[in-house]
C-alpha positions in Angstrom: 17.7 19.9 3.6 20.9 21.3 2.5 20.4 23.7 -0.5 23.2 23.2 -2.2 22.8 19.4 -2.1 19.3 19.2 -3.7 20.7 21.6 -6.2 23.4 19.2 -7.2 20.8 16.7 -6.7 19.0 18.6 -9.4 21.8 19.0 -11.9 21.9 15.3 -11.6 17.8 14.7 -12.3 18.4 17.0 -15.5 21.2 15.1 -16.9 20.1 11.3 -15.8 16.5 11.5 -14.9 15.4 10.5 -11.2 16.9 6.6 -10.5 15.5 5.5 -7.6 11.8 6.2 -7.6 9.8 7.6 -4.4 7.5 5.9 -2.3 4.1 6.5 -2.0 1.0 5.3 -0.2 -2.8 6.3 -1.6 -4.2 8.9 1.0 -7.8 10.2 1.4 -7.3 13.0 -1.2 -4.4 11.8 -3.3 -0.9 10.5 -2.7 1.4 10.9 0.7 4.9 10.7 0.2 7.1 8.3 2.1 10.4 8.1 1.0 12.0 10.7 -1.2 11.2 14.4 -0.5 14.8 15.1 -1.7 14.1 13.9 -5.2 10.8 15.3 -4.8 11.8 18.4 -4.3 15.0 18.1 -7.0 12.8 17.3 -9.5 11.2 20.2 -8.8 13.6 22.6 -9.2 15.0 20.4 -12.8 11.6 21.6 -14.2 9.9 18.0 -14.2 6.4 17.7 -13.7 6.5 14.0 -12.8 8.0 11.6 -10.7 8.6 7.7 -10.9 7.3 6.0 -8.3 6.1 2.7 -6.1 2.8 2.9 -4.7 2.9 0.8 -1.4 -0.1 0.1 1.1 1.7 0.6 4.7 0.3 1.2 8.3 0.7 4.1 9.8 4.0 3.0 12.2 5.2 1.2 9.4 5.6 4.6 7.7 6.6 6.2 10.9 9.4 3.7 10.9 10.6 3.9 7.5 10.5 7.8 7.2 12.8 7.4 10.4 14.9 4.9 9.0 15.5 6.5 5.0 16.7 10.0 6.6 19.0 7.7 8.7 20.6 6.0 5.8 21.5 9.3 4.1 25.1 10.0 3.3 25.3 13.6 3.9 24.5 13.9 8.0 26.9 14.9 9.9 28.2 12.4 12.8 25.5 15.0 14.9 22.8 14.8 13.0 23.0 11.4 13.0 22.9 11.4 16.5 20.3 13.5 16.7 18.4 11.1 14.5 19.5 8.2 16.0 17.8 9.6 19.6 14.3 10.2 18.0 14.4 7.2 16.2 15.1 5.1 19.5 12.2 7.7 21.4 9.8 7.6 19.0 10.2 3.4 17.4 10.7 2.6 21.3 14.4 0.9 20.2 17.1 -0.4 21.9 20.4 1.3 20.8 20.7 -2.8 19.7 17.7 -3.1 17.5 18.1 0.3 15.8 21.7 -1.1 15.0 20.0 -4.1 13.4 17.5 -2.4 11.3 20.4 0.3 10.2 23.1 -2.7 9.8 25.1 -1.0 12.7 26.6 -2.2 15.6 24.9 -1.4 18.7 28.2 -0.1 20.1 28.2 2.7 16.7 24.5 3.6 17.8 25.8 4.2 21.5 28.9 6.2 20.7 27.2 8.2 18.1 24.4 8.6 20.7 26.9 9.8 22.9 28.5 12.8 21.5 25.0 14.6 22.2 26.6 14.6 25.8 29.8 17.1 24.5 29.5 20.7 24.8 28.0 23.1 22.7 31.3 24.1 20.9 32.8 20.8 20.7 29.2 20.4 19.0 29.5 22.9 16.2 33.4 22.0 15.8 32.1 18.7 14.9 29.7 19.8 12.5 31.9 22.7 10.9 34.2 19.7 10.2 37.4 21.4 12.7 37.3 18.5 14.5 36.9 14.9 13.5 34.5 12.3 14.7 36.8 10.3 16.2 38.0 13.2 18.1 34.5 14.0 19.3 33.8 10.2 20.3 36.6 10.0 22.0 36.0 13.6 24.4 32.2 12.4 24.5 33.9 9.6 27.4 34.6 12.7 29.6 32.7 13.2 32.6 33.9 16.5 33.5 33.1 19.4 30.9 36.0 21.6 32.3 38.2 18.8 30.9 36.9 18.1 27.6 36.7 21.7 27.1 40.2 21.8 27.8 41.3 18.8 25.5 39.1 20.4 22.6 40.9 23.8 22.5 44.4 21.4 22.3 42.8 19.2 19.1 42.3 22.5 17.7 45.3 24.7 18.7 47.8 22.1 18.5 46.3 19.7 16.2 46.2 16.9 18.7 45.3 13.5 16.8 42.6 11.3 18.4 45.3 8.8 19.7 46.8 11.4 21.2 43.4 12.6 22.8 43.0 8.6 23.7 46.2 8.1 25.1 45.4 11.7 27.4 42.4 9.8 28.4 43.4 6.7 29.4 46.2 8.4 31.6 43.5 10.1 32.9 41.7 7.3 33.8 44.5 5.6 35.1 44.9 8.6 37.7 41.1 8.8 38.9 38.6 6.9 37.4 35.4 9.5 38.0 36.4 11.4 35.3 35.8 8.6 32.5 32.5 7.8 31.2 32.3 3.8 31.6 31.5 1.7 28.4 28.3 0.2 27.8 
């Protein structure tokens, strides 16, 4: 978890209390969190002793699932992590990029694109998640084959501050000229 984030989160428990309780299912010797360890451990650090929260009886993949699905649904991952999240939850719920849309109100078209920008290089990668490069610029270089070229296009985003129509409109021009450098949509 971010630091700084469950420190804010913190300044916020202080001033307002915690809002949306945790989740919690009885456990042989006590209580096993489900949902929440960032208010959890907010709370901790704003000097409260207690925490509101929902008991709940759940199976064991039920829990598996919604663990997955909560770190999905929060705000703060980058387009990476999410991808990253995406790909366990698919591996270890045995999804379809179309019913992990349904359960996270995406489309399965979002899941596969997001899915997809694992596929970029590693520096492509981190410019994504230092914010130097956008999202949509990232999705769009995740539909080259060739890593020699996508390399290349990344170093123009950045050094010439190419916007991601123009990266699309390089693309399809691209495509129009040989079509083995283009990933095919799904």
């Amino acid at each position: 978890f971010d630091t700084e984030s469950i420190k804010e989160l913190a300044q916020s428990i202080v001033e307002h209390g915690v809002i949306q309780p945790i989740i919690v299912k009885e456990g042989p010797s006590g209580y096993i969190l489900v949902a929440g360890e960032r208010r959890v451990r907010a709370s901790k650090i704003a000097g409260k002793l207690t925490v509101p929260a929902i008991v709940r009886d759940y199976n064991s993949k039920y829990l598996s699932e919604l663990a997955i699905l909560e770190n999905l649904q929060r705000e703060d991952l980058t387009p990476i992590e999410e991808a990253i999240a995406f790909q366990k939850a698919i591996f270890n719920l045995k999804l379809t990029h179309e019913e992990l849309g349904k359960k996270i109100g995406k489309s399965r078209a979002y899941v596969t694109n997001i899915i997809g920008l694992l596929n970029l290089p590693a520096i492509v990668i981190q410019d994504v998640n230092l914010g130097n490069i956008t999202m949509g610029h990232a999705r769009a270089l995740s539909k080259l084959k060739d890593q020699e070229r996508c390399l290349t296009l990344h170093k123009r985003v950045v050094e010439e501050g190419l916007t991601v129509r123009d990266i699309e409109g390089i693309i399809r021009n691209l495509h129009k000229v040989d079509k083995k450098y283009i990933i095919p949509n799904e």
